[in-house]
N, C-alpha and C positions, 0 to 999 in steps of 0.2 A: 556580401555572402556569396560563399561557390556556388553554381550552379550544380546540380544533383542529375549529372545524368544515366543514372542507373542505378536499381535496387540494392539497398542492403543486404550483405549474400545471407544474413541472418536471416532473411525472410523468405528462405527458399522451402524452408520444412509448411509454410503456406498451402503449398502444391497439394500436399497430401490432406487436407483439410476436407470434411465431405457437408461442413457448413457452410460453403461458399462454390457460386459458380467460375470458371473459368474466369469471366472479365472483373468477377467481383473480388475474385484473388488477386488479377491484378489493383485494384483500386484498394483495397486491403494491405498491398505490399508498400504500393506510393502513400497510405498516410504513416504504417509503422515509420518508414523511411523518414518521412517529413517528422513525426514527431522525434527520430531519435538523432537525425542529424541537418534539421534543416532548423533555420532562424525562426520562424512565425510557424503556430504552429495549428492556424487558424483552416480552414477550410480553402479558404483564396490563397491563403500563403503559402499551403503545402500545394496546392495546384499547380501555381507561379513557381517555386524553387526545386520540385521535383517533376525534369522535364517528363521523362515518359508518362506522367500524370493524365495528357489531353488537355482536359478544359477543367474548371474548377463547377460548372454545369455537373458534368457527369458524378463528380468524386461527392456536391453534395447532393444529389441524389442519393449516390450508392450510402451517406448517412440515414438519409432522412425518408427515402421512398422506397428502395429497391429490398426484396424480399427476405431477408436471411434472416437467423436465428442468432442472437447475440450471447443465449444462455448455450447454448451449444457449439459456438464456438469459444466460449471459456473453457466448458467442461473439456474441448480437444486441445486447450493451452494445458490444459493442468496434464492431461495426460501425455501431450507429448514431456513436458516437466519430467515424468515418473520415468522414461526411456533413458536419462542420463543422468548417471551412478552421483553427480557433484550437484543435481537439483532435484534427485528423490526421495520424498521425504518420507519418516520411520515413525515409530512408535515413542521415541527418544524426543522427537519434534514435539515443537508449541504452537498454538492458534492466539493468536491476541486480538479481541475483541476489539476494536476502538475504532473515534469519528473524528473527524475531521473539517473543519470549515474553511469554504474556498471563498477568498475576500471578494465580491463582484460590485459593479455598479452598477447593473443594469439591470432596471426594475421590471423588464419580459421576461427575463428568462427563467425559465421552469424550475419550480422550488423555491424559487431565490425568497431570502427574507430574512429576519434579526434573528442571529444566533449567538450564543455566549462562544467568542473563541478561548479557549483556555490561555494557549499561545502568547494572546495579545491583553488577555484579563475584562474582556469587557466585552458586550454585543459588540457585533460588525454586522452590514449586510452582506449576504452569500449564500452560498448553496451549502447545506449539510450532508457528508456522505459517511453511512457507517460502513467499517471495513471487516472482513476476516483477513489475516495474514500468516501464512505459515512462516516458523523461523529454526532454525538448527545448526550445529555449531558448522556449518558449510555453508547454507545457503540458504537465503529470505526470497519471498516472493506475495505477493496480494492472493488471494483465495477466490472471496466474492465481496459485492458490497451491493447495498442499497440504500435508497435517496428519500433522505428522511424530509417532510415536507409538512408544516402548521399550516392548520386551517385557521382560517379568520371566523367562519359561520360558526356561530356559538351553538346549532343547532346539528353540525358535524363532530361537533368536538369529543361524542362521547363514540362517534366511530372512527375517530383518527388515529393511526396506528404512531406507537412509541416508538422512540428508538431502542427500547428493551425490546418490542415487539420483534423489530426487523432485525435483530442482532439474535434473538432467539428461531426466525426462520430462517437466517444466512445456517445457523447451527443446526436447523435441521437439515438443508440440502448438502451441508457439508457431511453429517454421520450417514445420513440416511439415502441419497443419491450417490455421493461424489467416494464416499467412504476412504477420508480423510484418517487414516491410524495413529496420527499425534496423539500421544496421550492425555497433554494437560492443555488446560486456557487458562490463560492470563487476561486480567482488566487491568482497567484504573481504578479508582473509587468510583467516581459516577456510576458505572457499569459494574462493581463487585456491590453496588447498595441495592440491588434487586434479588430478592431472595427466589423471585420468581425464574431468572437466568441461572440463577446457582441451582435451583432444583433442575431446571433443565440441561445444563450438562454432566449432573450427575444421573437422570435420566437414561444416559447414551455410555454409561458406565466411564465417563472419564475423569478426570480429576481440577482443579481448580485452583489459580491464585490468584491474591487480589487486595487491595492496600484495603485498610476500613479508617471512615471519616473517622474522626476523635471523639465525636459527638455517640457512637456508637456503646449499646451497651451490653457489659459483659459482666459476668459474673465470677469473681474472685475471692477466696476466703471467705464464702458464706455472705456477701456482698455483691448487691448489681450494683457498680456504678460506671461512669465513662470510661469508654477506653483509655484517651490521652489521661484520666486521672489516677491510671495505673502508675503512672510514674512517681507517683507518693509514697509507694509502697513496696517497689521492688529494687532487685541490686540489677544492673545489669553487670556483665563480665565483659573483657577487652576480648575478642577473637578475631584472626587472621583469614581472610576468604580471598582466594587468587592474589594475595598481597594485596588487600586494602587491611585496616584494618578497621573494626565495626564495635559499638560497646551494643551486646544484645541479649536478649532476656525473650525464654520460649515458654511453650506450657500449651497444654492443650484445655481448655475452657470451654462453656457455654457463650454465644455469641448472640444476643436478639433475632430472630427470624430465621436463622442459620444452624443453631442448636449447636452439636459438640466439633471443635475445629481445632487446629491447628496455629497457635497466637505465636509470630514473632516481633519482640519488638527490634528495631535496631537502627541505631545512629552512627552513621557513618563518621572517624576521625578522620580528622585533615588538620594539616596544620595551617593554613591558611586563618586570618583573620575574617570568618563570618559565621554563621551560626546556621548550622547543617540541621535541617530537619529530621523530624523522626518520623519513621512509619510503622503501621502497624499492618504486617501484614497476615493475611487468615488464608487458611489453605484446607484442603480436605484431606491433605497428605500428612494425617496424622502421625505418621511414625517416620516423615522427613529427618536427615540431618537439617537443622539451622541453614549451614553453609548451602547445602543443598538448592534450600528455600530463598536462601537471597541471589544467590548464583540464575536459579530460575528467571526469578522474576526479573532479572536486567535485561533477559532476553527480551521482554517488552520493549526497550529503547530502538528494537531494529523499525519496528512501523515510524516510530518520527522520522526515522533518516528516509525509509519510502516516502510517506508524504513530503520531506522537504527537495528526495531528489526528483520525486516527479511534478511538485508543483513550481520550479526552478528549473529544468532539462527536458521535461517530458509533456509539456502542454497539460498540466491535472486541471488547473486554470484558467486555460485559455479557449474553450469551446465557448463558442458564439452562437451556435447552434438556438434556436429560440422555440424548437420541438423536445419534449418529454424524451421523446423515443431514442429522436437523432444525440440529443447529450448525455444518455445512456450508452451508445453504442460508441459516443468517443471516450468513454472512460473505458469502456471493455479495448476499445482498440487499444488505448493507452497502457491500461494492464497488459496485452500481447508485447506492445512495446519493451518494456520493462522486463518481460518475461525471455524475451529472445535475445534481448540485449547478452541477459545473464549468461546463455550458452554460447553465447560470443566467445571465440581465442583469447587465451591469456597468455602473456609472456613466460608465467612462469607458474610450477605448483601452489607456491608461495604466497605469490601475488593471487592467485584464482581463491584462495583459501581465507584471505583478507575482503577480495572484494566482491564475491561473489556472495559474503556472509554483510556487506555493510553498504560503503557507498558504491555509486554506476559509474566515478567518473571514470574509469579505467576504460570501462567499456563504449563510452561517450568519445574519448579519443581515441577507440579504435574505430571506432564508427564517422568520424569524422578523414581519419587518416584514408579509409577505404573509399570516403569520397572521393578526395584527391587523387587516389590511386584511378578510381575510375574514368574523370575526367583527365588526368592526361592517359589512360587507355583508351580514351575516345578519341584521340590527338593524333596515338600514334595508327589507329587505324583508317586515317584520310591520307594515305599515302601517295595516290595520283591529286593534292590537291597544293598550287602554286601555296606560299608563306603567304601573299596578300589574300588570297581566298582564304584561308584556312583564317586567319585571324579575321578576315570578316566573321564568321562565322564562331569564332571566341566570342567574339562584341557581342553578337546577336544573344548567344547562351546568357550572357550575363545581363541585358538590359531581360531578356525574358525573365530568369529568376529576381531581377528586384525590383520589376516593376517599370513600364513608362510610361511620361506621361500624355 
């Protein structure tokens, strides 16, 4: 691995931060750094591979002991975000509810325990994190999240908070602090089966989509019976949506616990050989086009590519941290990461409109290119120093970032 001797210039709008002191900006900028262009993306690792770091002493401190506010410096990521026209998000933007499970093995660490990953189909152990995410047809970004945790004490059990719970307070610091103007939220099932969340963001005057399990029941032709057993009963019709083509059937109905909604069914055509599922999706956007509704709701698919590119690129994973606090503040760092990456130089309109709405790698290889750049800008400012000198001091760079033994 290169040696990292100098900040990513992406983390200079840090400066202006009134969440952080002077050396704790510093320490702030050396782990964005390490998680967006260095190999390990661990506490010791980012210490070791980002020289200006110091000691990997001070950097976990400044996670786990030293004083600062981690909600507060979100709320100044999201709003430096709003300062540039290609990550400000409108009324036209989505919020997507969903969680995420981080695979672990290590039976200390805070949270950690059996969760169902969807992902993988089956419990894992790891840590569960619910997210908000905004998304619009320019640019995605994380919101807030919080760390969904099971009690064992059968005597807690009836005060331990759901993940509906925390998904229903990320929603209110989102309308009611942060004042988030995306119009609609998007779930998955799990998360659209709580009528208690659906009341609550219609609550905040905004609107809702969200697939409903099959098992769900709705009322048709003078009949409740199951969703999925609509399909005994109705036509659907072939329709064209951004050139896919979809066979789908709408209607606005009675839905269990949710009362009058917006039902679309629809099954995606392909010609491929396998058998495309059908969704049912419910919306409050009663007087949607179809198209409208399914177009919406793909926007969901940007949080998967967040979670895969930050649990793959961005350390989402890799905190070792065995404090509450300290593995909290590396996801918020993490989000910063992610967050700055995005206002990173693009090559082109094109490309910024592509990647800036999907995946980071673009940004990941400018970030790593500016390494390079830095280190031989560090090369060429030892100008009184002999070729034998100066590559001692190569060697030195490089056993410090990987470590000796």
């Amino acid at each position: 691995m290169l040696p990292i001797t100098d900040f990513l210039s992406c983390t200079d709008v840090l400066d202006e931060f009134d969440s952080l002191s002077y050396h704790q900006t510093t320490h702030a900028k050396t782990y964005v750094t390490g998680l967006a262009a260095g190999r390990s993306k661990t506490v010791t690792g980012i210490a070791r591979e980002v020289l200006p770091a110091g000691s990997d002493r001070a950097l976990n401190k400044f996670i786990t002991e030293y004083d600062w506010d981690e909600d507060q410096l979100n709320h100044e990521r999201l709003e430096e975000l709003q300062k540039h026209g290609e990550t400000r998000w409108s009324q036209n933007g989505y919020i997507v509810i969903d969680d995420s499970v981080i695979q672990r093995t290590g039976k200390s660490l805070p949270g950690a325990g059996e969760f169902y990953d969807h992902s993988e189909g089956e419990p894992v152990w790891g840590q569960n994190l619910v997210y908000a995410f905004y998304t619009d047809d320019k640019t995605s970004y994380p919101l807030a999240f919080r760390q969904y945790e099971k009690v064992d004490d059968e005597d807690e059990e009836d005060e331990q908070e759901t993940k509906y719970d925390l998904a229903r307070e990320i929603i209110t610091e989102l309308e009611e602090e942060v004042g988030v103007p995306a119009g609609t939220y998007l779930f998955d099932a799990w998360f659209a089966h709580d009528s208690g969340l659906i009341e609550h963001v219609e609550s905040h005057g905004k609107d809702w989509i969200g697939p409903l399990r099959g098992n769900r029941q709705v009322t048709y032709a003078n009949k409740e019976r199951r969703v999925d057993a609509l399909e005994e009963c109705i036509d659907k019709e072939e329709r064209e949506v951004d050139g896919e083509t979809y066979k789908i059937w709408t209607k606005t109905v009675p839905v269990s616990k949710l009362g009058e909604v917006r039902l679309v069914i629809t099954e995606k055509v392909t010609d491929e050989d396998k058998e495309n599922p059908v969704k049912y999706l419910a919306t409050s956007k009663i007087d949607a086009p179809s198209a409208h509704i399914i177009r919406s709701y793909s926007y969901r698919w940007r949080v998967e590519t967040f979670f895969e590119d930050s649990k793959e690129d961005l350390g989402l994973g890799d905190c070792e941290v065995r404090d509450s606090d300290g593995a909290s503040r590396h996801w918020h760092l993490q989000m910063l990461a992610y967050s700055l990456l995005r206002l990173g130089p693009e090559s082109s309109a094109s490309e910024r409109l592509v990647s800036k709405a999907s995946s980071l790698r673009s940004q990941l290889e400018h970030g790593l290119k500016e390494t390079i750049y830095n280190m031989f800008s560090w090369v060429r400012d030892q100008p009184d120093r002999d070729l034998d000198g100066l590559m001692e001091d190569i060697d030195h760079l490089f056993l410090h970032s990987e470590g000796s033994l």
